[in-house]
C-alpha positions as CSV (number, residue, x, y, z in Angstrom):
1,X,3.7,-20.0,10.8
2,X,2.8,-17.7,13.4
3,X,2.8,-14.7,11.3
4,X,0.2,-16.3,9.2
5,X,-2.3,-15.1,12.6
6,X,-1.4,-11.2,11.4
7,X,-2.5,-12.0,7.9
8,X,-5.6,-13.1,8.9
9,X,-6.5,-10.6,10.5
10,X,-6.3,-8.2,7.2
11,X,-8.4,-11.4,5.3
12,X,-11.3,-11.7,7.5
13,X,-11.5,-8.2,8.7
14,X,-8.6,-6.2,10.4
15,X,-8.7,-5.6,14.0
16,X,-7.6,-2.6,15.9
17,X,-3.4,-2.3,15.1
18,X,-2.1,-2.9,18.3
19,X,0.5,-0.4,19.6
20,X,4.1,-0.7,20.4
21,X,6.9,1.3,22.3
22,X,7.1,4.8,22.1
23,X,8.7,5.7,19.1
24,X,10.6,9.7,18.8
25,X,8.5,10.0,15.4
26,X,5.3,11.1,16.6
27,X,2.4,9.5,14.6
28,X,0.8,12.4,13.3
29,X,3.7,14.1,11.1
30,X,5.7,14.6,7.9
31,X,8.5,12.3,6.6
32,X,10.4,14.5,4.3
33,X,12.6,12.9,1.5
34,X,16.0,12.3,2.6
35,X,15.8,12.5,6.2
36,X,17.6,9.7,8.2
37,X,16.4,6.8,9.7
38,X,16.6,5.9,12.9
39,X,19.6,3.5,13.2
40,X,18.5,0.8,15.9
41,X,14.9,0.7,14.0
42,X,16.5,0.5,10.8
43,X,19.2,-1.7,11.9
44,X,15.9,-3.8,13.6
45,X,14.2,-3.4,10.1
46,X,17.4,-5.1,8.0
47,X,18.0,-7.7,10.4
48,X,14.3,-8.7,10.3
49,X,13.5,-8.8,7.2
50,X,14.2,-10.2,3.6
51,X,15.1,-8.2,0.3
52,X,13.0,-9.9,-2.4
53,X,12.1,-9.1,-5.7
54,X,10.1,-12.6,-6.3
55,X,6.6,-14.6,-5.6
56,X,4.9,-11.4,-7.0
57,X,4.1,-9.6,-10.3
58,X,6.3,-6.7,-9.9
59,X,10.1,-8.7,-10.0
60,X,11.4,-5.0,-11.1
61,X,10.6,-3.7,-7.6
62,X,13.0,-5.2,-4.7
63,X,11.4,-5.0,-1.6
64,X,12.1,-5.7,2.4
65,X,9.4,-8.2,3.5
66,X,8.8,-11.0,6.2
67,X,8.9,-13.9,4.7
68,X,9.0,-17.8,5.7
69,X,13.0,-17.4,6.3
70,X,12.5,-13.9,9.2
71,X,12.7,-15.0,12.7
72,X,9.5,-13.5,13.3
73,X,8.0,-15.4,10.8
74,X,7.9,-18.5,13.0
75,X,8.0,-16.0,16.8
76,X,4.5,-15.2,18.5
77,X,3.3,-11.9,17.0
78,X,3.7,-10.4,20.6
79,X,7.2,-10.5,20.2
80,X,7.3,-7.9,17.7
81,X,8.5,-4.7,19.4
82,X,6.3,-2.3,17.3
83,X,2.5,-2.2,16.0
84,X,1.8,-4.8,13.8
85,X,3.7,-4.9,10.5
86,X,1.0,-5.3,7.6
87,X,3.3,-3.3,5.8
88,X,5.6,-6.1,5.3
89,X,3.9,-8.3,3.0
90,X,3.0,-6.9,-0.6
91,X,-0.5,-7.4,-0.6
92,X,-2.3,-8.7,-3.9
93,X,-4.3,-5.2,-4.3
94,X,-1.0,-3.3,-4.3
95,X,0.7,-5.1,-6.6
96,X,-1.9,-4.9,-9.0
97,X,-1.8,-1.3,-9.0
98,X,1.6,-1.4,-9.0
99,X,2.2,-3.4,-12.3
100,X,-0.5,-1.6,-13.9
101,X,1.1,1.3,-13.5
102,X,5.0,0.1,-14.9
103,X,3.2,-1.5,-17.8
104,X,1.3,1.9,-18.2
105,X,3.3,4.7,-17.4
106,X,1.3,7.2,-19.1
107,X,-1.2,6.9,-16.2
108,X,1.1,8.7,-13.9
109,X,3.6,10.4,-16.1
110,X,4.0,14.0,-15.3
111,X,1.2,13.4,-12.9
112,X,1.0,14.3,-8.8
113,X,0.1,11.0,-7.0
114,X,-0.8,10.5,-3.4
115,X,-0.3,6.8,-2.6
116,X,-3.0,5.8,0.2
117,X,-2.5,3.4,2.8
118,X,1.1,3.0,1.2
119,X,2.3,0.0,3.3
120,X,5.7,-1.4,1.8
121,X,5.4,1.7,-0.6
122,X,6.0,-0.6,-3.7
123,X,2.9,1.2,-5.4
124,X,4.8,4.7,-4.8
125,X,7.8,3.1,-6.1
126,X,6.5,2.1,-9.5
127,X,4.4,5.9,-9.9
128,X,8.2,7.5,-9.3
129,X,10.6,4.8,-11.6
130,X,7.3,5.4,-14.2
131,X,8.0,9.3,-14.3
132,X,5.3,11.0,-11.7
133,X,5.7,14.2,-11.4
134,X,5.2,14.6,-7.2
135,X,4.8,11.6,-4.7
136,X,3.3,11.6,-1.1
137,X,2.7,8.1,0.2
138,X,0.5,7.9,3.9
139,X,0.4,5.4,6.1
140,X,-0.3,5.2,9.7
141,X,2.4,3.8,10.9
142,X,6.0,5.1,11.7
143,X,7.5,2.1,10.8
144,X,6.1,1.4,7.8
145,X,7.4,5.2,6.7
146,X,10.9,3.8,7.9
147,X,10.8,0.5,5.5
148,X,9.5,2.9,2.5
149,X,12.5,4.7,2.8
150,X,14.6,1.6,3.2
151,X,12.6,-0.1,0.0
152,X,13.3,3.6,-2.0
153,X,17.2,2.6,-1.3
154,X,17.1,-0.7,-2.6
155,X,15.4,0.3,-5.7
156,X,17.6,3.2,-6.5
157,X,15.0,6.0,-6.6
158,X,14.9,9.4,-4.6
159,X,12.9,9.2,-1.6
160,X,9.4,10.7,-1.6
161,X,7.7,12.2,1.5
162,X,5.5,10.5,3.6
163,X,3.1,11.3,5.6
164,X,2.6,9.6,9.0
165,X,-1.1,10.4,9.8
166,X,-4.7,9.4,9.3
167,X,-6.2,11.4,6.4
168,X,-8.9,10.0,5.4
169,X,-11.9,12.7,6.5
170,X,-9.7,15.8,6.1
171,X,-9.6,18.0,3.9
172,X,-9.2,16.7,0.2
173,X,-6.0,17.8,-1.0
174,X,-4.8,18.5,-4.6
175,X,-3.8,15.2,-6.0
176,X,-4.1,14.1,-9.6
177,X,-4.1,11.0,-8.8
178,X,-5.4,8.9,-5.6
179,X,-4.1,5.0,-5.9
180,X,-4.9,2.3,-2.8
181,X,-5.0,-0.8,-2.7
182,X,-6.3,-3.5,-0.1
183,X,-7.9,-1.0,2.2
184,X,-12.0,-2.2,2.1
185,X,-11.1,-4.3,5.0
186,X,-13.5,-2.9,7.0
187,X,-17.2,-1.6,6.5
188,X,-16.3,1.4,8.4
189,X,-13.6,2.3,6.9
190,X,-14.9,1.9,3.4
191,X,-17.9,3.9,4.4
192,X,-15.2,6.7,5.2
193,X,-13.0,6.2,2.1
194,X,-16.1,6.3,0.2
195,X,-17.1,9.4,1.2
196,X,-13.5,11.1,1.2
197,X,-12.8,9.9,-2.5
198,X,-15.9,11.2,-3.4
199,X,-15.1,14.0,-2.2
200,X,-11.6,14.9,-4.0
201,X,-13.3,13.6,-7.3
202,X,-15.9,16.8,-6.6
203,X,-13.7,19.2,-5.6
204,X,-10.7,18.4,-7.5
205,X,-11.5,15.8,-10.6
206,X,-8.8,14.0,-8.7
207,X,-8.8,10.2,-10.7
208,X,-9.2,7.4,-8.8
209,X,-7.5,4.0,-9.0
210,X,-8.3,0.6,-6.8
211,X,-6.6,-2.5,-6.3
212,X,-8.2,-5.1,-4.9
213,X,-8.7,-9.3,-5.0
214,X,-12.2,-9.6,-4.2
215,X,-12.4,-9.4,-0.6
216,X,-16.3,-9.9,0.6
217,X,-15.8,-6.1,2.3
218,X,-15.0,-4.7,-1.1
219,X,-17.4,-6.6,-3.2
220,X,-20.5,-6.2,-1.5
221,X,-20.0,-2.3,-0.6
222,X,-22.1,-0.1,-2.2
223,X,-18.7,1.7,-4.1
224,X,-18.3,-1.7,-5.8
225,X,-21.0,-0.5,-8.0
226,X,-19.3,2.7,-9.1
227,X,-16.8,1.4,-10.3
228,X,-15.2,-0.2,-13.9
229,X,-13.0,-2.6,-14.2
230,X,-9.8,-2.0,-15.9
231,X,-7.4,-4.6,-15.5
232,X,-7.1,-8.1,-13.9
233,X,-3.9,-10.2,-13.2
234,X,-3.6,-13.4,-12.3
235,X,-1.4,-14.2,-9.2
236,X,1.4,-15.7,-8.7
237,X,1.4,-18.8,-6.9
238,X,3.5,-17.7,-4.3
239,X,1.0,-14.9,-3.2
240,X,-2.4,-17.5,-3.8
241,X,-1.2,-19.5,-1.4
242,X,-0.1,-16.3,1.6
243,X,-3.6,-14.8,1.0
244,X,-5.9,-17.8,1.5
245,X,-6.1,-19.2,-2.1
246,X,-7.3,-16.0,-4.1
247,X,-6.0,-16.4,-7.6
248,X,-6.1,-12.9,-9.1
249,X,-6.6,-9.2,-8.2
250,X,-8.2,-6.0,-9.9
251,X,-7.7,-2.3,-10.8
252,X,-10.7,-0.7,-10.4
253,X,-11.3,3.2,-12.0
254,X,-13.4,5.4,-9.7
255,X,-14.0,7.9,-12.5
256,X,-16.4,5.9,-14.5
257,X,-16.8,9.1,-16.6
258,X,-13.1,8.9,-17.3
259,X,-11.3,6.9,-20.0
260,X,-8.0,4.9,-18.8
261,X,-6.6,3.8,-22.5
262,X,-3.7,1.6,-22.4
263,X,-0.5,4.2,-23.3
C-alpha cells in the first residue's frame, strides 16, 4: 500500500507536510459555518475517498477516509494533488477522545470547545451531536477544513467554523475546553503545545483533554508527567493493524487539579 509511506511518517515522527497547488483559500483564515465548498475539490474529495462508519470505535460517526479500496491508496503519494492528507485516516488518539466524549456528554454539554489539530473533524463532530455549546475546530490545512465540512454533511449536524491557521503560540483564546489528539509527534512541537496549553489553563482555567496511543514522542515528554489518566479503550482490529500493531489508546486530563466524573 503506498499510502501506508504517509502513515509512517505520522508513526515515527512527521516530516515537514509537503505543499500542493495553490489553492483560492489562503492558509491563514476563517472557515465560517455554511460556506460552500469548492466544487472540483469537493467533487476531488468524494471521488477519492470512502464514507465509512466502521474499523473504529465511534460507528455513530460516518466519516470520508482513504481506505484500502481509494485509488490513491495503492498511487505514489506524489500523485496526490494537495499537501499530504493525514486528515484522512481517523487516528487512534482522536477516536479515543471522540468516544469518550459520546459516552460522556456531560463533558462538553453546554460547554465552548476548540478542537485542535482537528483532522477529519470526527472529535468536533461528537462535542456538537453531544450538545456543545460553541465549536471551532483548526487545522492547517485547507483541505482538511473542506472534508470537515463534507464529514458535518454526512452526519447530519450544522457546520462549525474552522479555522485554517497555525495557533499554537498565539494568544490563548477563551475556550472551555481544548481537546487533541495525536499531535506529540514531534519533540518540537510538543515543547510548543506544552507551553501554549499551559498557558490557557493560567489564563483561562481552560480544561484540557488528550488522546493519545503511546507514541515514544508523547510518552517520554516531560507533559507525560502532568497528566492523569482517564480512560483507555482497546482498538479495534482494523485500526491495530493501520497504525503499526498498537492495541489501545488514552484520554489524558491536563487539569490534574480537576475532577472528570463519569456523567
Amino acid at each position: 500500500m503506498a499510502f501506508s509511506s504517509w502513515k509512517r511518517l505520522l508513526l515515527l515522527g512527521k516530516a515537514c507536510r509537503r505543499g500542493g497547488p495553490a489553492l483560492c483559500w489562503k492558509r491563514c483564515c476563517h472557515w465560517s459555518a455554511g460556506k460552500s465548498l469548492d466544487p472540483e475539490v469537493r467533487a476531488f474529495l468524494e471521488e477519492n475517498t470512502e464514507v465509512t462508519s466502521s474499523g473504529h470505535l465511534t460507528p455513530e460517526i460516518r466519516l470520508r477516509l482513504l481506505t484500502p479500496r481509494c485509488r490513491f491508496w495503492r498511487e505514489k503519494p506524489d500523485l496526490w494533488p494537495y499537501g499530504d492528507p493525514f486528515w484522512a485516516i481517523y487516528w487512534p488518539g482522536g477516536q479515543a477522545l471522540s468516544r469518550y466524549i459520546l459516552d460522556n456528554p456531560c463533558v462538553v454539554k453546554g460547554r465552548s470547545v476548540l478542537d485542535l489539530g482537528s483532522g477529519c473533524g470526527a472529535t468536533a463532530i461528537a462535542a456538537v451531536m453531544s450538545g456543545a455549546s460553541q465549536v471551532l475546530a483548526n487545522d492547517i490545512d485547507p483541505i482538511a477544513g473542506m472534508a470537515m465540512s463534507l464529514n458535518c454533511e454526512l452526519n447530519h449536524v450544522t457546520p462549525f467554523p474552522i479555522t485554517i491557521k497555525n495557533i499554537i503560540n498565539s494568544e490563548a483564546g477563551k475556550w472551555d475546553l481544548i481537546v487533541l489528539g495525536d499531535m506529540f509527534y514531534d519533540e518540537q512541537l510538543a515543547d510548543d503545545l506544552h507551553h501554549w496549553l499551559r498557558k490557557c489553563i493560567r489564563i483561562h482555567e481552560t480544561e484540557v483533554l488528550i488522546g493519545d496511543p503511546g507514541r515514544h514522542q508523547f510518552l517520554s515528554h516531560s507533559i507525560h508527567n502532568q497528566l492523569r489518566k482517564v480512560i483507555e479503550y482497546s482498538l479495534p482490529e482494523y485500526t491495530r493493524q493501520e497504525n503499526n500493531g498498537l492495541t489501545s489508546s488514552i484520554v489524558w486530563s491536563y487539569q490534574p487539579s480537576n475532577s472528570l466524573e463519569s456523567c
